[in-house]
DRENPADREN-40197 format. One line per 2 residues: their letters; for each residue x, y, z of C-alpha. Coordinates in nm, 4 decimals, always signed. Layout:
REM DRENPADREN-40197
A	X:Y:Z | ...;
END
This chain:
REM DRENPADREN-40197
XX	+6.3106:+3.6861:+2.8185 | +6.3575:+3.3464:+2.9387;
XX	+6.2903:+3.0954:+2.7002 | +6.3116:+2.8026:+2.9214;
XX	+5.9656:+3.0025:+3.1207 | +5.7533:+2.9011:+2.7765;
XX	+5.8996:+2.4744:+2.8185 | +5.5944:+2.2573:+2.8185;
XX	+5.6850:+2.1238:+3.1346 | +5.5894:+2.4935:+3.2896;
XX	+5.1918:+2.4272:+3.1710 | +5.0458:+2.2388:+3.5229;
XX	+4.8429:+2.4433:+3.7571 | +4.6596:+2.6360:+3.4792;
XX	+4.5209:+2.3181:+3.3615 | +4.4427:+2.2682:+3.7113;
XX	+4.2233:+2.5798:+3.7504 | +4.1499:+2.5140:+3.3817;
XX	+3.9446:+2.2224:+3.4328 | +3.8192:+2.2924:+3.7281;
XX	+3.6588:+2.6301:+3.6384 | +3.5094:+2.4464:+3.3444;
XX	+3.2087:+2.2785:+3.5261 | +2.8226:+2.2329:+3.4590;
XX	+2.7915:+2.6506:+3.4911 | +3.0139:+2.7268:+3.1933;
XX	+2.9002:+2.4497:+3.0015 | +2.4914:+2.5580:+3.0984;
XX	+2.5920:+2.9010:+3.0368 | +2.7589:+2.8405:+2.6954;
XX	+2.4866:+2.6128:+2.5667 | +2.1933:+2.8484:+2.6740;
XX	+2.3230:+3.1203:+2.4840 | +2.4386:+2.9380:+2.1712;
XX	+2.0567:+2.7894:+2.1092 | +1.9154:+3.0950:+2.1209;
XX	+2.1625:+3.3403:+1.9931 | +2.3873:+3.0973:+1.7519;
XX	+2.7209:+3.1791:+1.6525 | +2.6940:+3.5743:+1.6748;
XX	+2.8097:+3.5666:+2.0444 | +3.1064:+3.3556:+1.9995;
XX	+3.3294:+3.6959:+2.1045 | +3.1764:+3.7338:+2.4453;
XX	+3.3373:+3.3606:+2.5264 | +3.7059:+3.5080:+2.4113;
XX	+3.6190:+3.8516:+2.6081 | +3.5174:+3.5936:+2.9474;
XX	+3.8532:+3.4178:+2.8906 | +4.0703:+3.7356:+2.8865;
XX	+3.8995:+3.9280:+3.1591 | +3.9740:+3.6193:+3.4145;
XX	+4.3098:+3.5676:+3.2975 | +4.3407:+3.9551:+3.3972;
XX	+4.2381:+3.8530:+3.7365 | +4.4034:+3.5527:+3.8011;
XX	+4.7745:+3.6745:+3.6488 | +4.7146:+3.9969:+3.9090;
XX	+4.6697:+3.7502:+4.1774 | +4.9789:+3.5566:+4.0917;
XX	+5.1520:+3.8801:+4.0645 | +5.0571:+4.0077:+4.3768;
XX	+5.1746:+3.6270:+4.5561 | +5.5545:+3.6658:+4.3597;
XX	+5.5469:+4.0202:+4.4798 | +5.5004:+3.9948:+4.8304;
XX	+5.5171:+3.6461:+4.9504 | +5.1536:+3.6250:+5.0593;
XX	+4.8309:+3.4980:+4.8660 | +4.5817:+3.7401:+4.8053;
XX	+4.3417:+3.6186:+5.1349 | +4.6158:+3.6636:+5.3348;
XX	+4.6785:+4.0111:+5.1415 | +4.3171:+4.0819:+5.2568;
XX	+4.3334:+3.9573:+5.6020 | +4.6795:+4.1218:+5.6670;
XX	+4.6239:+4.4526:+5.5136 | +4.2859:+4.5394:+5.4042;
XX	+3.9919:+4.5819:+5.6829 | +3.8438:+4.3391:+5.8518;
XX	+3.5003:+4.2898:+5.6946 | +3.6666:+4.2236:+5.3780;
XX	+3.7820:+3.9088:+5.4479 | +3.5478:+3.8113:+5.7090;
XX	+3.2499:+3.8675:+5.4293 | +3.4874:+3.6019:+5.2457;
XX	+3.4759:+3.3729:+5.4655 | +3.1196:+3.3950:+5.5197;
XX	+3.0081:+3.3592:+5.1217 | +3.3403:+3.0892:+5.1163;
XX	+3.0614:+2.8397:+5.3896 | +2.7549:+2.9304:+5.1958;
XX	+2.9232:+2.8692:+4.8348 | +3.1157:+2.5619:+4.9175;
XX	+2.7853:+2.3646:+5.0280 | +2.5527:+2.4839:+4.7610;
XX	+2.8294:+2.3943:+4.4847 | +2.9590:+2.0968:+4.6239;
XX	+2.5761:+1.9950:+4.6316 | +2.5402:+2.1415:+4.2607;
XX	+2.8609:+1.8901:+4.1496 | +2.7311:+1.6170:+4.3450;
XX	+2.4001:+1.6429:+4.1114 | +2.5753:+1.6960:+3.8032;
XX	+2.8272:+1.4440:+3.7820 | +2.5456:+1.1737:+3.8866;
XX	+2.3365:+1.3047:+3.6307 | +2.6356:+1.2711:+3.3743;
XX	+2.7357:+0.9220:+3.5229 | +2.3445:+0.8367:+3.5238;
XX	+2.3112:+0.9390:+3.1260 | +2.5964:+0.7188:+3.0628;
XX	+2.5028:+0.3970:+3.2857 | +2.1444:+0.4397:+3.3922;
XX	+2.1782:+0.1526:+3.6094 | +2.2438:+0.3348:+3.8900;
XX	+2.0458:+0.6344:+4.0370 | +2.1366:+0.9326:+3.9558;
XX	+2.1489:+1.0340:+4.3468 | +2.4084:+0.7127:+4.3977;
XX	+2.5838:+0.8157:+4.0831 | +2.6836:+1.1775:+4.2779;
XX	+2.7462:+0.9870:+4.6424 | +3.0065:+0.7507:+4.4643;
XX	+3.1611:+1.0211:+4.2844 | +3.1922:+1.2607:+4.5529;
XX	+3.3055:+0.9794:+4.7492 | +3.5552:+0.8732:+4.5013;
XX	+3.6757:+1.2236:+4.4825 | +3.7647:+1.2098:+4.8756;
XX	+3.9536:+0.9916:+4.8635 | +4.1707:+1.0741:+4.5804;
XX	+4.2607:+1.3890:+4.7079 | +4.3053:+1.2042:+5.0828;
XX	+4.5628:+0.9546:+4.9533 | +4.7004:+1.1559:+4.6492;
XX	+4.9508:+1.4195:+4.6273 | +4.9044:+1.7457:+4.3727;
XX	+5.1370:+1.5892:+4.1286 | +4.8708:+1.2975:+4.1238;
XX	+4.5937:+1.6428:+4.0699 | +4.7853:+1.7940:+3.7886;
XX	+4.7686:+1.4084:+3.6012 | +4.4386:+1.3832:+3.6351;
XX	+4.3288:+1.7073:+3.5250 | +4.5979:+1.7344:+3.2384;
XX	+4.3776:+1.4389:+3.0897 | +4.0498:+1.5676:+3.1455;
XX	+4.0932:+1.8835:+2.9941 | +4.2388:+1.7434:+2.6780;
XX	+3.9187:+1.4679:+2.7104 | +3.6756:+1.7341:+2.7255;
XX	+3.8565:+1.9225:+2.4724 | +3.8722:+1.6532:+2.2485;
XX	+3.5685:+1.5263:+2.2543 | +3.3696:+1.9085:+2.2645;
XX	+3.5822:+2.0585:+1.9301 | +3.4683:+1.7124:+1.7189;
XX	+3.1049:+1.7911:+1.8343 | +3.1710:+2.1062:+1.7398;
XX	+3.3481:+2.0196:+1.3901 | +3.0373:+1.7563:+1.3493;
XX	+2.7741:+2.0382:+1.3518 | +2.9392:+2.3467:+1.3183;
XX	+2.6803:+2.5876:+1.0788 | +2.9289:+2.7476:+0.8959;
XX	+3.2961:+2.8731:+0.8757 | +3.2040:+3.2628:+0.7767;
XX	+2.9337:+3.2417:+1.0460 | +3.1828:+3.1084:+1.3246;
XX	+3.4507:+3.3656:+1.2524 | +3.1836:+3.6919:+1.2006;
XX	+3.1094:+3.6247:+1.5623 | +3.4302:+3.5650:+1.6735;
XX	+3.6041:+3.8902:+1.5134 | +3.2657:+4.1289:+1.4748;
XX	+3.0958:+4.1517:+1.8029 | +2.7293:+4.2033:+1.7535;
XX	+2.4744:+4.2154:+2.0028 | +2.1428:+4.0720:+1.9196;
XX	+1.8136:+4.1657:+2.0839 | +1.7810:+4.0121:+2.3905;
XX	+2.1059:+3.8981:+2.4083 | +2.2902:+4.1221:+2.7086;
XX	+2.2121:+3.9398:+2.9828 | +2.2628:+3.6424:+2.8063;
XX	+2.6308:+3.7498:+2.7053 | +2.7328:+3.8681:+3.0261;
XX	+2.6529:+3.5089:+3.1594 | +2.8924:+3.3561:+2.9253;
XX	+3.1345:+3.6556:+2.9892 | +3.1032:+3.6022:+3.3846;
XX	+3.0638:+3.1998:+3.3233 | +3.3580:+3.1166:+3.1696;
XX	+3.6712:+2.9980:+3.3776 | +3.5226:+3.0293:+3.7251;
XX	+3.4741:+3.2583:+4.0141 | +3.6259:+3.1716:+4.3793;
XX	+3.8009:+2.8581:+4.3046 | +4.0738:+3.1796:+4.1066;
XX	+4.2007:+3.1902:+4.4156 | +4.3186:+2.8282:+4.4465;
XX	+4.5658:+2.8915:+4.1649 | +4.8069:+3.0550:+4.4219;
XX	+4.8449:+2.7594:+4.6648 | +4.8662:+2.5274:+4.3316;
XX	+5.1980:+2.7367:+4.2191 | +5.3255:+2.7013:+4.5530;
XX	+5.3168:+2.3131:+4.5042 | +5.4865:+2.3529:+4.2326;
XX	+5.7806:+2.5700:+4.3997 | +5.7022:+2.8809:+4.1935;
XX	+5.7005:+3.1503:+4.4681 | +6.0271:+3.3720:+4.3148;
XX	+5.9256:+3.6928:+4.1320 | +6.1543:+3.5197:+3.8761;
XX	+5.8582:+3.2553:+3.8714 | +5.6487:+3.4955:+3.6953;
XX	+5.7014:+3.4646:+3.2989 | +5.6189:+3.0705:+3.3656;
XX	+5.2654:+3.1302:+3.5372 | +5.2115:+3.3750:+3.2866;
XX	+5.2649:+3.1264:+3.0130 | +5.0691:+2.8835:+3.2022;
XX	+4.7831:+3.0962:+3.2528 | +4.7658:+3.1552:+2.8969;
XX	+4.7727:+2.8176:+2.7615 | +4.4914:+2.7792:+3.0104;
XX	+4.2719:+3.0177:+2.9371 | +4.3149:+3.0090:+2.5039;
XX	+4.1835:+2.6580:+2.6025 | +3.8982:+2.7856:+2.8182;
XX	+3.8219:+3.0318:+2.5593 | +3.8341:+2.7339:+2.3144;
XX	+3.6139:+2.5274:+2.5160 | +3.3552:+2.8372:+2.5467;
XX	+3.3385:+2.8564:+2.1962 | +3.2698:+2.5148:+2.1118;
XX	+3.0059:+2.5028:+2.3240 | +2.8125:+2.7788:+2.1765;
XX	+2.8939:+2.6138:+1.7776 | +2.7502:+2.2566:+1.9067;
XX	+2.4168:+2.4596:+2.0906 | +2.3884:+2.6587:+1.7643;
XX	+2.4547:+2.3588:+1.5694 | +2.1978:+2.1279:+1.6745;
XX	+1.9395:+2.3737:+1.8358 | +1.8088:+2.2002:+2.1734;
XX	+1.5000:+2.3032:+2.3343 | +1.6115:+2.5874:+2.5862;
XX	+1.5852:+2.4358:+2.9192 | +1.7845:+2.5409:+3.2816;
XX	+1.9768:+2.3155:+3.4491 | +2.2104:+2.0270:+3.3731;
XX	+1.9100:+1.8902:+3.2031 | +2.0609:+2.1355:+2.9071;
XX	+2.3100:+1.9256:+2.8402 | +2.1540:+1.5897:+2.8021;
XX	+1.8996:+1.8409:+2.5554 | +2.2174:+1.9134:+2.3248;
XX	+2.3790:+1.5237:+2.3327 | +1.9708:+1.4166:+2.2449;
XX	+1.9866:+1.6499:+1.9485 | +2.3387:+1.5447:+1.8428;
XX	+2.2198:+1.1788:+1.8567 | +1.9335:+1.3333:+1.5682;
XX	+2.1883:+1.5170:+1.3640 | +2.5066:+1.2973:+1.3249;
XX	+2.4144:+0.9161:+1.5073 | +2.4924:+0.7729:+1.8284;
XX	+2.8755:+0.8595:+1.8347 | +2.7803:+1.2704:+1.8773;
XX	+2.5739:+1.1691:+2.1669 | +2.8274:+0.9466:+2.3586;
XX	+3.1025:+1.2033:+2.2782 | +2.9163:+1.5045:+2.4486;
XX	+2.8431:+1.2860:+2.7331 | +3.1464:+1.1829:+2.7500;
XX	+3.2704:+1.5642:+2.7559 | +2.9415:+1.6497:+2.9827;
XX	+3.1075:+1.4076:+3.2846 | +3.4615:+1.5081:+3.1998;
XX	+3.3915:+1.8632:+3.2715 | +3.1800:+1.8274:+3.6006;
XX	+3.3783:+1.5627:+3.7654 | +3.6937:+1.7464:+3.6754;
XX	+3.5266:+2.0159:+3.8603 | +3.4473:+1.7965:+4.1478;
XX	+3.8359:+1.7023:+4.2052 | +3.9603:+2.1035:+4.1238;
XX	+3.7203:+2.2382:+4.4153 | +3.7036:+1.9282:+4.6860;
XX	+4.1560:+1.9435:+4.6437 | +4.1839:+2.3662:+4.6433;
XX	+3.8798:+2.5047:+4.8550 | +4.0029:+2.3635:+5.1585;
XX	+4.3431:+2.5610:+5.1115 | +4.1210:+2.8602:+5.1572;
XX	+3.9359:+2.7250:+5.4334 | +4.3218:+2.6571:+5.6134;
XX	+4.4451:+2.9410:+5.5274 | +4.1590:+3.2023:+5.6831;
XX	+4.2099:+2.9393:+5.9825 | +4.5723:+3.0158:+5.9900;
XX	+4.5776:+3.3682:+5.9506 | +4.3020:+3.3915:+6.2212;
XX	+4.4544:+3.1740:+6.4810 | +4.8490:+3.1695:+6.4249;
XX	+4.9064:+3.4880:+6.2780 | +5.2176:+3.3945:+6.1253;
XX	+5.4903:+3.6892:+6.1181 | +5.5529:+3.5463:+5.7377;
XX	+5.3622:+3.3867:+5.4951 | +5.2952:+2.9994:+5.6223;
XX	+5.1837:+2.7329:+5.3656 | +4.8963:+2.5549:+5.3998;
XX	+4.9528:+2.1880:+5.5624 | +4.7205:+1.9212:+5.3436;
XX	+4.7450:+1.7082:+5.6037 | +4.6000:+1.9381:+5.8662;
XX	+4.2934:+1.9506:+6.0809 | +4.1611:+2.2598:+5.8861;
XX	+4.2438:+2.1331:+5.5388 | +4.0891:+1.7996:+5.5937;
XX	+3.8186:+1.8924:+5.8083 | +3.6786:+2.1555:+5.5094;
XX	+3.7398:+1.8404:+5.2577 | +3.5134:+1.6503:+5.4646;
XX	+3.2821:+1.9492:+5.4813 | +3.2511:+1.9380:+5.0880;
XX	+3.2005:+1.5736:+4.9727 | +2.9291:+1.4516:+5.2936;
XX	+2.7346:+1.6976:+5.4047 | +2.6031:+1.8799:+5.0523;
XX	+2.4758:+1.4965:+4.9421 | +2.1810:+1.6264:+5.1595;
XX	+2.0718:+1.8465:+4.8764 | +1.9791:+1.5512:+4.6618;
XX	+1.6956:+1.4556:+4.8791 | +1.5777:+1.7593:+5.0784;
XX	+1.6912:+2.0320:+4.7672 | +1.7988:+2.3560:+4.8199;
XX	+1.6528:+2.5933:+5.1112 | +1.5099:+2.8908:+4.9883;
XX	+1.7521:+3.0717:+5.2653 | +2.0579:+2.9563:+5.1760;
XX	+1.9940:+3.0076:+4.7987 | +1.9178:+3.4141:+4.8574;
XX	+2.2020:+3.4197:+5.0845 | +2.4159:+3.2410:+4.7940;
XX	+2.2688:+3.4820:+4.5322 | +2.3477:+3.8017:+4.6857;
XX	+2.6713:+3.7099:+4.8542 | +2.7748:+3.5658:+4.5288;
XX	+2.6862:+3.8182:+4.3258 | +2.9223:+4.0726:+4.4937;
XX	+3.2049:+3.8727:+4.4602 | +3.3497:+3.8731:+4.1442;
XX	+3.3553:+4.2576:+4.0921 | +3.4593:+4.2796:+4.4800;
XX	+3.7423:+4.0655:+4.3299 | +3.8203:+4.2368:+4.0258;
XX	+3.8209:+4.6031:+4.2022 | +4.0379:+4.4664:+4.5110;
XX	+4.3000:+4.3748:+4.2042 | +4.3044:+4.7208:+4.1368;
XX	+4.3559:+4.8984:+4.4547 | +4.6123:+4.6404:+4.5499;
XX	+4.8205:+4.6321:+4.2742 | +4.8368:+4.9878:+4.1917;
XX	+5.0274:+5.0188:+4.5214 | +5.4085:+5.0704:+4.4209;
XX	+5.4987:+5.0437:+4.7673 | +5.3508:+4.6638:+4.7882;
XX	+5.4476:+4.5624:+4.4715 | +5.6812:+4.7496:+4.3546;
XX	+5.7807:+4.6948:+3.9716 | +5.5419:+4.4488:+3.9174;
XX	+5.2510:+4.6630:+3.9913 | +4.9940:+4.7350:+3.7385;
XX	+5.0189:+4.8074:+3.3837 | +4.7503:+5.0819:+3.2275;
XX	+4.6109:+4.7031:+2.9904 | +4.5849:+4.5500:+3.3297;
XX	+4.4086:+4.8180:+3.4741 | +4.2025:+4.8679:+3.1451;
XX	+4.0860:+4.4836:+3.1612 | +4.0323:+4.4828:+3.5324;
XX	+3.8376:+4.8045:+3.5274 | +3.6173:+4.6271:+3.2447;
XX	+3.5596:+4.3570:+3.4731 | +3.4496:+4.5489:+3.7826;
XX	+3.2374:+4.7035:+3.5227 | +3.0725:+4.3823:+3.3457;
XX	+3.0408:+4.1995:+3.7300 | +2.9114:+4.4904:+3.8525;
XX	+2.6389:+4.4684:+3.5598 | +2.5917:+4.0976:+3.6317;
XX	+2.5662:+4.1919:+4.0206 | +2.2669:+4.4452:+3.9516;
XX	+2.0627:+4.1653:+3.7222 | +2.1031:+3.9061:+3.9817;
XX	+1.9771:+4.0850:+4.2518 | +1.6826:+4.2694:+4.0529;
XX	+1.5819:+3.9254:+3.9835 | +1.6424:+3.7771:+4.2927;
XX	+1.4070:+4.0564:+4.4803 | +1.1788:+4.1393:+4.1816;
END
């Protein structure tokens, strides 16, 4: 084993995907579920961690295999309508959640300076966002992110430490799984909410900025990923200990947080407040930069595959057409949400193209890295398989309850 794979200096893009699969959802999720189910659910945040470190270290796998990401995988050698379906649900997502971060980090910014409107509050953010990733490099990404995920971290394990109901409580839930009443649906949200959906796939063009492309590269994005994800899992957790710790009023929405930082004001004074505020913005701009810096890639890259057709993997050009074009696509148009809302429309569309996705994801993992021929030695492990089947399994749950509730 190479020792030099487990140097600090190897822990970058996981942060990146790190903090920006750690937005408003998670933290919504988290928070819901802690209020009304306390500490006994802490395990389903460690299970949620584990399953999407299966998925992402099988898409890294699969890129140090064969030289390709995984959507050029699917456009190259799966059919058609897998990755056109992609690229569909890629349009429709991008504008609802670039609209969604737009909201929530001027509803953060607005709960910490309510001098300016919440609506302005998103507009300068996204704007600011723009042009950070226009005029700054990854390296510049990887900073920035590095020092919001220890900021949220920080400030979300005091909160936590501040209000936390009791050590024998925290660690029954963490070590005995239980399932209260009512609880599934609630568990499988923090199971499918924690460390993100479709922005996974941006972790393979983020390794590629750093130069890790070699099957070699693998012990190092393996170590990455799992610093990454003992944090997400960490973050997950802490959540659910403040929510059980201070009890808000169950609510939907952002609003949930600024329920929890009210209560923490009641229990321990202004500081708990400010510092879960502080955390709130931290995680949702965070979010902002992750998804408005790697969604384009995807964007360029179905582009590329589509138009060039490269004989051999091609990496995506930042400064091209595509790339920038999609950026622009993310941080203007969506601010149209915060006046006109959401179309009915586009939300089912969202909901049931979105709800296949993540066990589309997790089953794709396993018929294309069980293939010996594409992968060779690096192919699956039965643990891999074990985990991923899980996933297809706990998605696939997920996937039913969404869309009996969307057409119920």
């Amino acid at each position: 084993m190479n020792k030099s794979a487990f140097s600090l200096k190897n822990i970058g893009p996981g942060m990146v995907i790190a903090a920006t699969g750690l937005g408003a959802g998670d933290l919504i999720a988290a928070s819901v579920a802690g209020a009304r189910f306390g500490t006994t659910i802490l395990w389903a945040a460690v299970i949620g961690a584990i399953m999407k470190y299966a998925m992402n270290e099988g898409l890294t796998r699969w890129q140090l295999a064969t030289g390709s990401t995984l959507l050029e995988g699917w456009v190259q050698r799966l059919p058609k309508i897998i990755s056109l379906y992609f690229f569909v649900y890629l349009i429709v997502w991008s504008f609802i959640v670039a609209g969604a971060l737009i909201a929530g980090t001027g509803l953060a910014a607005h709960a910490l300076y309510p001098g300016l409107s919440v609506e302005l509050w998103g507009i300068l953010h996204s704007l600011l966002a723009l042009v950070l990733v226009i005029i700054g490099r990854y390296s510049l990404l990887e900073r920035l992110m590095k020092f919001f995920m220890g900021l949220m971290l920080l400030v979300v394990i005091t909160c936590a430490v501040l209000v936390a109901p009791g050590l024998s409580g925290i660690l029954t839930g963490l070590f005995v799984p239980s399932i209260p009443e009512g609880s599934v649906l609630y568990i499988f949200s923090v199971i499918g909410g924690v460390g993100g959906s479709v922005t996974l796939l941006c972790y393979g063009y983020w390794i590629r900025e750093r130069d890790w492309t070699r099957r070699e590269d693998l012990p190092r994005t393996r170590f990455d990923l799992g610093v990454a994800y003992v944090l997400t899992g960490l973050f997950g957790i802490a959540i659910i200990i403040v929510a059980a710790g201070v009890e808000p009023e169950v609510i939907t929405g952002p609003e949930m947080a600024l329920g929890i930082a009210g209560r923490l004001e009641e229990v321990v004074g202004p500081f708990g407040k400010w510092c879960f505020l502080i955390g709130f913005w931290s995680a949702v701009f965070s979010s902002m930069l992750g998804v408005w810096q790697g969604v384009p890639y995807l964007f360029a890259d179905f582009v590329q595959q589509y138009t060039w057709q490269p004989d051999k993997p091609m990496a995506v050009n930042t400064g091209s057409k595509a790339y920038r074009g999609y950026l622009f696509y993310l941080a203007l148009p969506p601010m149209l949400l915060l006046l006109i809302g959401k179309p009915v429309w586009l939300i089912i569309i969202y909901a049931v193209a979105g709800a296949f996705f993540m066990p589309l994801l997790a089953l794709l993992l396993l018929l294309m890295n069980n293939r010996h021929a594409w992968l060779g030695d690096l192919k699956n492990g039965w643990l891999t398989n074990l985990v991923l089947l899980s996933s297809v399994l706990v998605f696939g749950l997920l996937t039913y309850t969404e869309l009996t509730r969307l057409f119920s």
